[in-house]
KEKE-3310 file (N, C-alpha, C; in steps of 0.2 Angstrom, whole numbers, plus 5000, padded with zeros to 4 digits):
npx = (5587:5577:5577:5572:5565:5574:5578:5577:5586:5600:5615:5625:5618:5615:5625:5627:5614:5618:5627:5623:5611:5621:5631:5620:5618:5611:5611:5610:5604:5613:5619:5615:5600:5597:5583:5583:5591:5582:5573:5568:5562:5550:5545:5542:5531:5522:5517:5512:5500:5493:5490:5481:5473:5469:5472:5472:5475:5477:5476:5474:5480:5489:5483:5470:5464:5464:5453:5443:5444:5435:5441:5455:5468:5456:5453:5443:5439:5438:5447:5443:5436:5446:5457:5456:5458:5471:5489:5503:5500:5499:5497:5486:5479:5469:5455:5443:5432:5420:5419:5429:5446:5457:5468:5479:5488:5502:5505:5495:5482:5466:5461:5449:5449:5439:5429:5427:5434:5446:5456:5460:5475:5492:5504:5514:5520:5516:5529:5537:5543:5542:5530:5531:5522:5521:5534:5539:5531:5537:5549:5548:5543:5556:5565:5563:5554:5550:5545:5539:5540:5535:5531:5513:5510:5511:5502:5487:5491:5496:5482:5482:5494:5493:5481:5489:5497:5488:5483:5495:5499:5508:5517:5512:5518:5520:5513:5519:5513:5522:5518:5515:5525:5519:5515:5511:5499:5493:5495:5504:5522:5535:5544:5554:5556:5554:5560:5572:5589:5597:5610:5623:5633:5627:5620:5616:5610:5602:5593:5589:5579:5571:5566:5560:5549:5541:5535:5542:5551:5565:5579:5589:5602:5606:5611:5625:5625:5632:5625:5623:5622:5611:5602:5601:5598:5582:5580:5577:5569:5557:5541:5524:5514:5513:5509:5499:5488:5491:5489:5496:5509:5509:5523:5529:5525:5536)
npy = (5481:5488:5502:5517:5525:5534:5539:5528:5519:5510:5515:5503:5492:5486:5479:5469:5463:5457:5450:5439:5432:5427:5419:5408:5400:5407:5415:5428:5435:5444:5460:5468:5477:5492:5503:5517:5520:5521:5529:5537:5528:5527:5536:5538:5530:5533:5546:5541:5534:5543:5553:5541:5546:5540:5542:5550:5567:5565:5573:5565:5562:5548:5545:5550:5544:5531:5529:5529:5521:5506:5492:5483:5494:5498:5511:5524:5534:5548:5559:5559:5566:5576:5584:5587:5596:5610:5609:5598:5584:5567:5554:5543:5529:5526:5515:5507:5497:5484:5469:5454:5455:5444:5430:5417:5408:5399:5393:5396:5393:5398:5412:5426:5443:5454:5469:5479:5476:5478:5495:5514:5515:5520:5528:5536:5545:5559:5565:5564:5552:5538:5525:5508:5501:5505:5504:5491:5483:5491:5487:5474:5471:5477:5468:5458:5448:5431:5424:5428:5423:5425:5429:5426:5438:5448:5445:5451:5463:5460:5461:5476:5476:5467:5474:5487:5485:5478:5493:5496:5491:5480:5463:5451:5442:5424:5422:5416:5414:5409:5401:5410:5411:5410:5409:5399:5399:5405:5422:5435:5432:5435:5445:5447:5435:5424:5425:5422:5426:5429:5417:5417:5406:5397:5392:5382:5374:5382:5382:5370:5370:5377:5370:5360:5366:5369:5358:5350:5337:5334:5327:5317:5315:5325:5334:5345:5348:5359:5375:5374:5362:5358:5366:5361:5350:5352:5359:5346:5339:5347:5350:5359:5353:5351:5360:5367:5379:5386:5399:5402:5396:5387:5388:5376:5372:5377)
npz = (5499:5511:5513:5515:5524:5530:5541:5551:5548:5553:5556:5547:5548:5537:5531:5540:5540:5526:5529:5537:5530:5523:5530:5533:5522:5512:5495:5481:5466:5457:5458:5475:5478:5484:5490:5490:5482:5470:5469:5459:5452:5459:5459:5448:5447:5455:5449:5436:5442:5449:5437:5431:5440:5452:5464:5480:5492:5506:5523:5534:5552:5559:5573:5573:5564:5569:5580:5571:5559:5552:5549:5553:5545:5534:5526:5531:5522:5523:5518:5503:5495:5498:5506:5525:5531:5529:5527:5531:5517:5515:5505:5495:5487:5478:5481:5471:5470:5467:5467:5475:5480:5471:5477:5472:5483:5488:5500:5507:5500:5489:5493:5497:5496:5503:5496:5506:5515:5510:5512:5507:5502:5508:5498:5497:5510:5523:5526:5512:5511:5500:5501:5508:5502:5489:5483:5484:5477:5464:5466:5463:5451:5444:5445:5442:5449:5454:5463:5480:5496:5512:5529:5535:5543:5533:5524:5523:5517:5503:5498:5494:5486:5477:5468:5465:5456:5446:5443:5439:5430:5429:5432:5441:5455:5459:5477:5494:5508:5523:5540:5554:5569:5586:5603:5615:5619:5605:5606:5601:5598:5610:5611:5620:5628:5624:5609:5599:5596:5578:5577:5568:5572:5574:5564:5554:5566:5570:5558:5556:5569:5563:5553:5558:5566:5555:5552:5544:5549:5546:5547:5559:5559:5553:5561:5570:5554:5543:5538:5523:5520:5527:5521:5507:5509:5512:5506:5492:5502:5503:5508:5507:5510:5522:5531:5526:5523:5536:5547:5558:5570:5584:5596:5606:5622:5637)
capx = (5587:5570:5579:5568:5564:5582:5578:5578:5591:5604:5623:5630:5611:5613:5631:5625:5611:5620:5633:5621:5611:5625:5631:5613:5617:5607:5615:5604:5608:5615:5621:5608:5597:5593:5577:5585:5595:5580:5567:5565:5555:5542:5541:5536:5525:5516:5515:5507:5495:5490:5488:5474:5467:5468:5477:5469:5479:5475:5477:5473:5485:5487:5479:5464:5461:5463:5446:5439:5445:5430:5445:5462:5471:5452:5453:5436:5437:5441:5449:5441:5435:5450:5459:5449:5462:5478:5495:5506:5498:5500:5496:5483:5479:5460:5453:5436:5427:5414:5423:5434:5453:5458:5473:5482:5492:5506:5505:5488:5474:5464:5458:5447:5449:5431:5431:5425:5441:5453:5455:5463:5483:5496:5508:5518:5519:5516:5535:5538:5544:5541:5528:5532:5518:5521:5540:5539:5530:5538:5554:5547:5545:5560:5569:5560:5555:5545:5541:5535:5538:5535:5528:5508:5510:5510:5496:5483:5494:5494:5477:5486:5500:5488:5479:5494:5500:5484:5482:5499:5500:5514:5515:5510:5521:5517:5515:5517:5513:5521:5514:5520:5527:5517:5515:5507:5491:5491:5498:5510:5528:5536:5555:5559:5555:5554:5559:5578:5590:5598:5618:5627:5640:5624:5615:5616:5605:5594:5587:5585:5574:5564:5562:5556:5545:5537:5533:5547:5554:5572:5584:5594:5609:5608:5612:5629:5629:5633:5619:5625:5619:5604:5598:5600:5591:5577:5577:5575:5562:5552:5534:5523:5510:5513:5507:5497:5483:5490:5493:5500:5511:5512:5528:5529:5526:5541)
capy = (5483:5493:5509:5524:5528:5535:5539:5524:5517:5509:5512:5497:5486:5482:5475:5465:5460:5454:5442:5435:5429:5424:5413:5403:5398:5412:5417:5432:5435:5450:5466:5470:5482:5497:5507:5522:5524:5519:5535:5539:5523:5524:5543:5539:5525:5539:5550:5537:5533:5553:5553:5541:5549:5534:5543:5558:5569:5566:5574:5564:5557:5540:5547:5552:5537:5526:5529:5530:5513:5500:5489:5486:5495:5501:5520:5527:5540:5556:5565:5556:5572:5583:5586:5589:5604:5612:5606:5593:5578:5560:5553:5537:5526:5525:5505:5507:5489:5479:5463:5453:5455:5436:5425:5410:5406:5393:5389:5397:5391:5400:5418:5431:5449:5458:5475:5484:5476:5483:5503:5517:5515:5527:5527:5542:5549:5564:5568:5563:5548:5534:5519:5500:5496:5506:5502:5482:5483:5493:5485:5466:5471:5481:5464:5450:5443:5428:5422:5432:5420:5429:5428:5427:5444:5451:5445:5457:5468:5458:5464:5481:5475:5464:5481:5492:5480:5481:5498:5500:5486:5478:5457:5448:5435:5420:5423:5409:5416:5404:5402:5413:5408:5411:5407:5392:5401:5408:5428:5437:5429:5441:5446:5448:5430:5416:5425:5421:5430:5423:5416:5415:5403:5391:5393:5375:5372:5385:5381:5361:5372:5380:5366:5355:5369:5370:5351:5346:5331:5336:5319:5317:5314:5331:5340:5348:5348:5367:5376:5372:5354:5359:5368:5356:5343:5357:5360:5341:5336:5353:5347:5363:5353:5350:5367:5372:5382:5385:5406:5402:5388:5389:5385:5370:5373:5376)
capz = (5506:5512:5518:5511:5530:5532:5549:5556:5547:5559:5552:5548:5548:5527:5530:5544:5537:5521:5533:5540:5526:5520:5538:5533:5516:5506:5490:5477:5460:5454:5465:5481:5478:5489:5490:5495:5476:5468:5470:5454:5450:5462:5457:5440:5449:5459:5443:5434:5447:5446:5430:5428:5445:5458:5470:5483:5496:5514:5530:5542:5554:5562:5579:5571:5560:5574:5582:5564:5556:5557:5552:5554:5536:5531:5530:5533:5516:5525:5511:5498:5490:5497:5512:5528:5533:5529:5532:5524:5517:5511:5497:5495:5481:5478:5479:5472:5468:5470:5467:5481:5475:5474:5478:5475:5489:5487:5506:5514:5496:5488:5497:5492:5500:5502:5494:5509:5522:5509:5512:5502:5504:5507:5494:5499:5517:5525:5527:5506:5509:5496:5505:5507:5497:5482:5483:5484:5471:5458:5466:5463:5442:5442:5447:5438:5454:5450:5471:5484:5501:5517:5535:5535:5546:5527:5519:5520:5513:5496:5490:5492:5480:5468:5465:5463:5451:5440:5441:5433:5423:5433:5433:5449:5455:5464:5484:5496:5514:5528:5547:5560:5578:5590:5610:5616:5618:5599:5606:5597:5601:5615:5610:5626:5634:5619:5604:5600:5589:5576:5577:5562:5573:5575:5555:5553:5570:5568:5553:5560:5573:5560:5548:5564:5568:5553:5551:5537:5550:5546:5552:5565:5554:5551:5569:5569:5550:5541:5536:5514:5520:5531:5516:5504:5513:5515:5497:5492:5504:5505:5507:5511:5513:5528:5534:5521:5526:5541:5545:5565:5573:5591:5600:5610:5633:5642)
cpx = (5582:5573:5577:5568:5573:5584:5580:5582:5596:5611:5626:5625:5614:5618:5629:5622:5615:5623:5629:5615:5617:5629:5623:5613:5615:5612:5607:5608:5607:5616:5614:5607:5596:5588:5580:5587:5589:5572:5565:5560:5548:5539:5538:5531:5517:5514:5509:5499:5489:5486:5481:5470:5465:5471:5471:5474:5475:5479:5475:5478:5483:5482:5470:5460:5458:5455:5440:5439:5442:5435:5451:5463:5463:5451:5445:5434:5436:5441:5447:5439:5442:5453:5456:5453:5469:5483:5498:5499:5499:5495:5493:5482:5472:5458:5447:5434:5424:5414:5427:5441:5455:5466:5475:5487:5495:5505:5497:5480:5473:5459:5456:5447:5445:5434:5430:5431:5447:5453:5461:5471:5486:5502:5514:5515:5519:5524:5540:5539:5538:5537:5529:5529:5519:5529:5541:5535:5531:5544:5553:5547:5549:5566:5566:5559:5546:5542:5543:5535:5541:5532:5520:5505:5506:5505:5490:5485:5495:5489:5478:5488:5498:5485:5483:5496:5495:5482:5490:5502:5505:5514:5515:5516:5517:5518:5514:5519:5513:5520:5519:5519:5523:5517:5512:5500:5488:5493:5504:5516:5532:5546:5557:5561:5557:5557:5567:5583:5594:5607:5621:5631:5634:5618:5614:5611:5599:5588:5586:5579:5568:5561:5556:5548:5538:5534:5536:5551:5561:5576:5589:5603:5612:5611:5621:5632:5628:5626:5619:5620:5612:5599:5597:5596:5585:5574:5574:5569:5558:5546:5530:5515:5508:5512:5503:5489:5483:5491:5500:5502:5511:5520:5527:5530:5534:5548)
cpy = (5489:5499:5515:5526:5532:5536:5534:5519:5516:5511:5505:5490:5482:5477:5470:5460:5453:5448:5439:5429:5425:5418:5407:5402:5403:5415:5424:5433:5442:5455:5468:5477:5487:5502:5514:5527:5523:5522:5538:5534:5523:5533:5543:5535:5530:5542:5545:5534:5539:5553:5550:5542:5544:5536:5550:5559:5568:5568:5570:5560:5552:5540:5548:5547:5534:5524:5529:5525:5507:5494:5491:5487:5499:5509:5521:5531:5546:5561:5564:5563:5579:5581:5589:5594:5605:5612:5600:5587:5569:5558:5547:5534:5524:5518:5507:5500:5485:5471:5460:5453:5447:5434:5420:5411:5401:5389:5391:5395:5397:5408:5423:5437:5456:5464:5478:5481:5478:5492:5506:5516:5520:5523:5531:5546:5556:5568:5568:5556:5541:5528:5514:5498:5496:5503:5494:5481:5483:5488:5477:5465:5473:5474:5458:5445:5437:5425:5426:5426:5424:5426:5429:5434:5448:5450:5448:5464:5467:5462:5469:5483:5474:5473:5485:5489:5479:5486:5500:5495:5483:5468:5455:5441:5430:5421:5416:5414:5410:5406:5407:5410:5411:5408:5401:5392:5406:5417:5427:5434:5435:5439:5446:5441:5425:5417:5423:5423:5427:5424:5412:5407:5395:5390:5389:5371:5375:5384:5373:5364:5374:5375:5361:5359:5371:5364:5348:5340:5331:5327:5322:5318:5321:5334:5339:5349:5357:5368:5375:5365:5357:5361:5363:5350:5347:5357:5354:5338:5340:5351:5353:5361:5351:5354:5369:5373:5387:5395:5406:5396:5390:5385:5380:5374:5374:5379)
cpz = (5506:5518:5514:5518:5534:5537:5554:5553:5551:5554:5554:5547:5541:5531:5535:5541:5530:5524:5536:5535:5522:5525:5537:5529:5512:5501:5485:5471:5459:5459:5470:5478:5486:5488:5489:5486:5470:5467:5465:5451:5453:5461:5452:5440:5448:5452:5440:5438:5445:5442:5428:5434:5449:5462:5474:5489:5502:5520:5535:5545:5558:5569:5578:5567:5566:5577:5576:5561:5558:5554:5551:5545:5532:5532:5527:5526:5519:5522:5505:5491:5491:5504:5517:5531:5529:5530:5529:5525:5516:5508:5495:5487:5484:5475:5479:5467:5470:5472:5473:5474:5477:5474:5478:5477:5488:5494:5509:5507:5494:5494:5493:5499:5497:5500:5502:5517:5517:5509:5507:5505:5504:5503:5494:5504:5518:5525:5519:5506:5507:5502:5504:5502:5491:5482:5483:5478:5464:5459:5462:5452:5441:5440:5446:5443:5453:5457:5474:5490:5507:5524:5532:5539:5539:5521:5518:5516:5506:5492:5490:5485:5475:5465:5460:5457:5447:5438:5438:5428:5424:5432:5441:5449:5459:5469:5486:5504:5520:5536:5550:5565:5582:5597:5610:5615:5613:5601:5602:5601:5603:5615:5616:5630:5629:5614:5604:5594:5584:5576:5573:5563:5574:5569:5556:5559:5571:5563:5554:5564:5569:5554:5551:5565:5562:5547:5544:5540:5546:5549:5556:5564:5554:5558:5569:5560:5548:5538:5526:5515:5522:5525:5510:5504:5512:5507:5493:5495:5503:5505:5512:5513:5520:5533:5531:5525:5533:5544:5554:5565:5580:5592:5603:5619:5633:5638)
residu = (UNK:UNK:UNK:UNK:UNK:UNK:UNK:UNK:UNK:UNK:UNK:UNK:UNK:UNK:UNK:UNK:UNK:UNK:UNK:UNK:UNK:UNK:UNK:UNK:UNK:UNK:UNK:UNK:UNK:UNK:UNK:UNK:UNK:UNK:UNK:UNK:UNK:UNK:UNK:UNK:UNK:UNK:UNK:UNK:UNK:UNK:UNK:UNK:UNK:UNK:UNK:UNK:UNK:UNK:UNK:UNK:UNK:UNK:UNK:UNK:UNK:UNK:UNK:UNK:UNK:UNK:UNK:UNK:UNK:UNK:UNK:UNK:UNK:UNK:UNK:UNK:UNK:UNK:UNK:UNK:UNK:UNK:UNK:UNK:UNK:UNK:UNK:UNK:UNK:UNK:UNK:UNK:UNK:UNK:UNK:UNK:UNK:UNK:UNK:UNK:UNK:UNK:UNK:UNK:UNK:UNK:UNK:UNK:UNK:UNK:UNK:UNK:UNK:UNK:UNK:UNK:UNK:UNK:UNK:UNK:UNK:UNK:UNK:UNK:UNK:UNK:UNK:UNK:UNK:UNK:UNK:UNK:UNK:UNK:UNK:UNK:UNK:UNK:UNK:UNK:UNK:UNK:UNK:UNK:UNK:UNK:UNK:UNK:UNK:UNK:UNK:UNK:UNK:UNK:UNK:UNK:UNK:UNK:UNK:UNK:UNK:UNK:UNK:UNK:UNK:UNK:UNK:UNK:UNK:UNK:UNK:UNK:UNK:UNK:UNK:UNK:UNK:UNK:UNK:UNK:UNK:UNK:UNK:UNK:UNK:UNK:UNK:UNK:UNK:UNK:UNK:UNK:UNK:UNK:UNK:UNK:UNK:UNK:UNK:UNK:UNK:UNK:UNK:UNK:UNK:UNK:UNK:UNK:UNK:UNK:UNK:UNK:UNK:UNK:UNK:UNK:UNK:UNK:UNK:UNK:UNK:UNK:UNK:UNK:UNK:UNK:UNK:UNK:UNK:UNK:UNK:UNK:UNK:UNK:UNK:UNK:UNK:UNK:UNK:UNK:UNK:UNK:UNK:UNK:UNK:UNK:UNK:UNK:UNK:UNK:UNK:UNK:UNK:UNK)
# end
């Protein structure tokens, strides 16, 4: 469970969260982890980082990047020698190489990610708390995780994670980044109008929606069965070639 931001913690989200995975067949081994009980690891992460001098303190905030960032996630080097004023800071991870960081990709192929579209990461934020990036990371060794499958939202964010993970000698697992839903005209998919939430009491139909959607040809046989069966069929036939490459799917008109 990724609740280090304790803020914006909902009461009651995890449990939710949990029964609802659980309403969709999903099963995990061994008790759920959460982030939150779990701050000494990514302190000794940080530390080690420190230590062999890959890390620098920066002031800048997100308002002031913004018009500084030639792209997106590339920080400009600001503080690269220091803090450009006085005042709390956050705390980057210095990516310096001449190399592309590379990828094999279970569903999107081989990718390489040029040194100069990855920028310095924050690793711990201006207010202390522990960042996504370092945290998924230490989390994914902590817990012997051996695949990595996500939305294609998050793949820029891997050469991130491959780094951090050879800067502290961590193991890489396999990722597989599948396509995101999108509109008919490739725009982001608008929560308000198309996007749909999900209901436990219809698992079983939902996931027929999403195997269809992501060119698996699901059977007909299958419609009203429980999502235990849906899954199963899914598991069986799973064929990613049938999107590979792909990072967006549009939705279908109407």
């Amino acid at each position: 469970m990724e609740d280090l931001d304790r803020d914006r913690v909902l009461p009651g989200s995890a449990d939710e969260i949990l029964r609802t995975l659980e309403a969709f067949g999903f099963r995990w081994d061994g008790p759920v982890e959460y982030q939150s009980r779990r701050t000494e690891h990514y302190a000794a992460a940080l530390g080690a980082l420190r230590s062999a001098g890959t890390t620098f303190e920066c002031s800048c905030s997100r308002r002031e990047l913004a018009s500084e960032e030639r792209s997106p996630g590339r920080y400009p080097g600001t503080c690269r020698r220091g803090p450009s004023r006085p005042g709390p800071t956050s705390t980057r991870f210095r990516i310096e190489r001449h190399t592309p960081i590379s990828l094999e990709d279970r569903f999107q192929g081989h990718i390489d990610f040029p040194p100069h579209s990855v920028g310095d990461v924050i690793v711990r934020r201006r207010d202390g708390v522990f960042a996504y990036q370092l945290a998924v990371v230490v989390d994914d060794a902590l817990q012997g995780i051996s695949d990595v499958v996500r939305g294609a939202d998050l793949l820029e964010s891997t050469a991130w994670q491959l780094a951090l993970q050879e800067a502290l000698a961590l193991p890489t697992p396999r990722y597989g980044h599948l396509p995101l839903l999108t509109e008919p005209g490739g725009t982001k998919l608008a929560k308000s109008r198309r996007s749909l939430a999900l209901d436990p009491a219809r698992a079983g139909e939902q996931l027929l929606t999403v195997l269809a959607l992501l060119k698996q040809s699901p059977p007909a046989a299958l419609r009203g069965a429980p999502a235990c069966e849906v899954l199963g069929w899914a598991i069986d036939h799973w064929n990613p070639r049938a999107f590979h490459g792909m990072r967006t799917l549009s939705l279908p008109e109407g």
